[in-house]
N, C-alpha and C positions, 0 to 999 in steps of 0.2 A: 138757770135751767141746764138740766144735764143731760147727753144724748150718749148712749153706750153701744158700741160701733157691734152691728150684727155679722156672723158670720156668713162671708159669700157664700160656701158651702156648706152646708147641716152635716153638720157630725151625726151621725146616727151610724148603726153597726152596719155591714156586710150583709144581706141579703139576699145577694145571687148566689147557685147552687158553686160549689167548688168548681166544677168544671167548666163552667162560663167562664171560668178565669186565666184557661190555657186552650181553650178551643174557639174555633168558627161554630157560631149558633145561625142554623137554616129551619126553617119551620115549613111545612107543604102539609096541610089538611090539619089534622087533629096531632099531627106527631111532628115533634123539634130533634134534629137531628145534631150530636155536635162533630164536629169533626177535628181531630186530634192527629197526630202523627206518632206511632207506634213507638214508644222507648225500648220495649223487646216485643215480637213477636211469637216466639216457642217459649212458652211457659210449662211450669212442671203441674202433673195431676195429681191431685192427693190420693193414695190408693184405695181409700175407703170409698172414693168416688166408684171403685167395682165398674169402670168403661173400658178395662183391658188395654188402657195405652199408659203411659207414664206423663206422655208430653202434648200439648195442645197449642192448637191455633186458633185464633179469636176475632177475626176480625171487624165483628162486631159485640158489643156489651148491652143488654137490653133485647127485651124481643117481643113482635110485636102479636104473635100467638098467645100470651100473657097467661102461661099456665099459672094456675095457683098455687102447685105444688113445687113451682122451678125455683134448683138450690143457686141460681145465679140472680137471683132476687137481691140477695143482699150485698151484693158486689154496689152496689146503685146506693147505697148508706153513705161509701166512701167518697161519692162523688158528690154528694151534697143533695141527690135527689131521694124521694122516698120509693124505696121498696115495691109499696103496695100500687099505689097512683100511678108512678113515672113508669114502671118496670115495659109495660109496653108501649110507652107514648114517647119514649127519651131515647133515642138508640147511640151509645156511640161509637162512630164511625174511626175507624182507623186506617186513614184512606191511602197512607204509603204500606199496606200490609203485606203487598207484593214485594216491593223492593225491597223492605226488611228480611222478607223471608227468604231472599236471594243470597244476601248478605250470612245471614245465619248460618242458612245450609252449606255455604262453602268455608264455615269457619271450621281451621282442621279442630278446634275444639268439642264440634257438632260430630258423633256417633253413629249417625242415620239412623234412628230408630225411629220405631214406627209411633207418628202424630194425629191426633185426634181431633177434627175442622167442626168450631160449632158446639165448642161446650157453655159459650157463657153467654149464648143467642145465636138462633139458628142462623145458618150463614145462609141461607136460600131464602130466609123472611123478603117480605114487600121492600126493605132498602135496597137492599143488592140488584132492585131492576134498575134502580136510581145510580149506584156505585157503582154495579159489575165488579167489585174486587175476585171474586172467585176466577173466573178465569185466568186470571192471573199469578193469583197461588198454586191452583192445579198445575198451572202451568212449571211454574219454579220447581214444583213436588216430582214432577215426569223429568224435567230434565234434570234433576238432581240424580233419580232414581230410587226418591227415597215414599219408603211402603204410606201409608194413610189411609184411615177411615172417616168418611165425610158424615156426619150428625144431621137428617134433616126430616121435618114433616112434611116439606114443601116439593111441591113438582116445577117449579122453577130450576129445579136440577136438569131436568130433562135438555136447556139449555145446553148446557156444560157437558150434555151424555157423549159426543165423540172426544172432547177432551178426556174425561175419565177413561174410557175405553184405551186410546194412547197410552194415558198415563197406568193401564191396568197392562200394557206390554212390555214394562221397563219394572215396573215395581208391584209388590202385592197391595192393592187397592181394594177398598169395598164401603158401598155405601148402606148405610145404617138409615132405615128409616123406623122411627120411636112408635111401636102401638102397644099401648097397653089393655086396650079391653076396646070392646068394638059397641058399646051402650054409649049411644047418641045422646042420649038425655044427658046421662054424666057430663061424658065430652063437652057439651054445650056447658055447661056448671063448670067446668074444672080447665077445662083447654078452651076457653072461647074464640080466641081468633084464628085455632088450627082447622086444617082442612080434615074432613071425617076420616073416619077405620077404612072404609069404603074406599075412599079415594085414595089413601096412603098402600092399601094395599093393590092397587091399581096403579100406583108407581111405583112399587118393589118390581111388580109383574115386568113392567114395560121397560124398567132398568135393565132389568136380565136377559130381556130382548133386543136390547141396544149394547149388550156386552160389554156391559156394567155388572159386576158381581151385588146383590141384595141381599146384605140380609135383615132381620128385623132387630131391635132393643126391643125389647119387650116389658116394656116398664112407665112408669111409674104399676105396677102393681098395689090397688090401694085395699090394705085389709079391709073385712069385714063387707067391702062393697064388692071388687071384683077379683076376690081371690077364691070363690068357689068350684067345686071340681067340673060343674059344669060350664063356667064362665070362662077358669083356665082353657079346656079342652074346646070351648068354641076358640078363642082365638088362634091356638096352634094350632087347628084344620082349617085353618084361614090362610093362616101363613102360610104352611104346606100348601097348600093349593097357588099361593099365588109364584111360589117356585124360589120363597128363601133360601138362600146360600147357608144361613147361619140364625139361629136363635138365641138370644143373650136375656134372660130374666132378669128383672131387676124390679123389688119390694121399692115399695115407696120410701125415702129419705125427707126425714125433716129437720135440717139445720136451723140456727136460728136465720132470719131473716124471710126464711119461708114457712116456717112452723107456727108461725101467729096468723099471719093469713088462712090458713090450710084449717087452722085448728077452732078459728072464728066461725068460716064457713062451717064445718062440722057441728059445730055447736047451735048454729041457725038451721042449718038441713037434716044435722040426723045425732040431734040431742044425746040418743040411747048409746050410740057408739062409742061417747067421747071417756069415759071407764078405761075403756078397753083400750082407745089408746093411748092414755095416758100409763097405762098400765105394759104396754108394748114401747113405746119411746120414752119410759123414764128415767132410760141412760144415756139418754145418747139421741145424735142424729139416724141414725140404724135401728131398726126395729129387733127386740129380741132375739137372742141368736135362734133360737128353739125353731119358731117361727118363721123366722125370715130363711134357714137352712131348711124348711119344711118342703114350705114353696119353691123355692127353687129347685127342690129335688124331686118334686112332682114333676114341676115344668120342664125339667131336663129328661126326663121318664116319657113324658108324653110327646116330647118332640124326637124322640128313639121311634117310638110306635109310628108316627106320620112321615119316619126318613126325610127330616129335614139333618141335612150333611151331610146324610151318609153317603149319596154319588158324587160330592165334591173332590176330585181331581185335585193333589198336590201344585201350587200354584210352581209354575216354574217359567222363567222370561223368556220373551218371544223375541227380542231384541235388544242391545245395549242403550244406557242412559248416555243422553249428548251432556255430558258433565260439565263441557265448553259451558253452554250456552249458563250456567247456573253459575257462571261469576262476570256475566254481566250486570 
C-alpha cells in the first residue's frame, strides 16, 4: 500500500488584493480601511487634469461619495481592488500624511508651489472623522507658508475652518467645494454618497463667513444632461449668491477606469445619448475640443454677468510663516 504525503499548505494562487499585502486592514460598517504609510506625499498633476495646481496631496485613495464619473477610480486597479465595487468601500489611508508632508516641504528641493488636498478621494469624506489627518496637514501647509487649495463636498471642513483661516494669513488658501449642476435626481444617479447642491452651497456660504476663501469647481459638467444654457445659468446664480470667491468649469472627463462605469450607466438610463458621446470622447479622455471650449466659455461669460471675482481683493499676507515649526 502506498500513501503520498499531502501538502500542509494548498498551494493555490494569491488572492488577496495587493494592498493587503503592505497594509493594516480595519473594517467599521460596510467599508475596510487599509492603512499604509505614505512613500511620498506631494505628487505631480497631470495638466490635462485642468485643477490649476501642478502638485497634490492625497491622503486618502478611494472615496466614499462614489461618484460614477470620478477619474481616481482607477487608481484602485493598482492596488488589486476593483474600480467599480471597492472605489467607495476601500479607503486607503495614509496615516503618517502629516509627517511626510513636514519633511517634503522643508526639502530645499521643494519650490513652494501651490498644492492641491483631495484629488484622489475627498480629504473631508466620513474617514477623516476616524483619522483627523487634515488638521494636520493644514497644519504643516500654514507653517510652511506654502499656498493650497483643499478639494471637498463635505462640511466636515467646517472643523478645520479656524485652522484654514490661520493658514489663509501666511499663504494664499482657498477652498474648492465641486458643484456641477444642482438636479438632485442626477446627483442621487451619479454622486450617491455626496451631500446635495443645496447643502454644498451652504458651505461655500459659511466658509467665507468663517474667513475661508470659497470658491466653487464647477464640474463634472455632464453633456447632453446638464450643459444647457438654462441649467448652466442656474448654477452660476447659485454660486454668486452663495458669495464664490472663484468659479472654475470643468466638462466631464472620462479616462479609462472610469469611462466604463459612466458609460454602462448611460446606456441603461439614457440609451439615446450614448452616439453622442461616443462621438464626443473618441479621442480621448476629454471631450471634443469644440465642445468642451464651448462651455467653458459660456460659463466664464456668465460668471462676468453674476460678478463672481470681480470684488476679490489681491491676496496679500497678513503675517509671517513660523518656518521653524515645519521641520519638525
Amino acid at each position: 500500500m502506498r500513501f503520498d504525503a499531502l501538502p500542509l499548505v494548498e498551494d493555490t494562487p494569491e488572492t488577496r488584493p495587493r494592498i493587503e499585502r503592505r497594509a493594516v486592514r480595519r473594517v467599521s460598517g460596510d467599508t475596510t480601511f487599509y492603512e499604509v504609510p505614505a512613500r511620498t506625499i506631494i505628487d505631480p498633476v497631470p495638466e490635462a487634469a485642468g485643477l490649476g495646481v501642478s502638485w497634490a496631496v492625497s491622503p486618502y485613495r478611494g472615496c466614499a461619495h462614489a461618484c460614477l464619473y470620478c477619474g481616481a477610480r482607477r487608481a484602485h486597479r493598482y492596488l488589486g481592488l476593483d474600480g467599480e465595487r471597492d472605489f467607495g468601500s476601500a479607503i486607503v489611508v495614509k496615516t503618517d500624511a502629516a509627517k511626510r508632508l513636514r519633511a517634503e516641504l522643508a526639502s530645499p528641493r521643494w519650490a513652494g508651489e501651490p498644492v492641491g488636498i483631495g484629488l484622489s478621494g475627498d480629504c473631508y469624506q466620513d474617514a477623516e472623522k476616524v483619522y483627523r489627518l487634515m488638521p494636520g496637514i493644514v497644519a504643516a501647509l500654514r507653517d510652511a507658508g506654502n499656498p493650497f487649495r483643499v478639494m471637498t463636498k463635505s462640511a466636515l471642513i467646517l472643523r478645520d475652518a479656524e485652522l484654514l483661516a490661520q493658514a489663509a494669513e501666511v499663504a494664499e488658501v482657498e477652498a474648492r467645494v465641486s458643484i456641477g449642476f444642482v438636479d438632485d435626481r442626477l446627483r442621487r444617479a451619479v454622486e450617491p454618497g455626496a451631500p446635495s447642491a443645496q447643502k454644498r452651497l451652504e458651505l461655500c456660504a459659511e466658509l467665507g463667513e468663517r474667513g475661508v476663501p470659497c470658491g466653487v469647481l464647477m464640474g463634472p459638467i455632464l453633456p447632453c444632461l446638464t450643459d444647457s444654457e438654462d441649467q448652466l445659468r442656474a448654477v452660476v446664480r447659485r454660486v454668486a449668491e452663495a458669495g464664490a470667491v472663484s468659479l472654475t468649469p470643468m466638462v466631464l472627463q472620462l479616462p479609462s477606469g472610469s469611462r466604463e462605469w459612466y458609460m454602462r450607466w448611460l446606456a441603461e438610463e439614457h440609451p439615446r445619448l450614448v452616439p453622442r458621446y461616443e462621438e464626443l470622447y473618441g479621442q480621448g479622455s476629454l471631450a471634443a475640443d469644440d465642445y468642451r471650449l464651448r462651455v467653458v466659455g459660456r460659463v466664464a461669460e456668465l460668471a462676468r454677468v453674476y460678478g463672481i471675482g470681480t470684488r476679490r481683493a489681491a491676496w496679500q499676507a497678513r503675517r509671517s510663516a513660523d518656518r521653524q515649526l515645519a521641520l519638525l
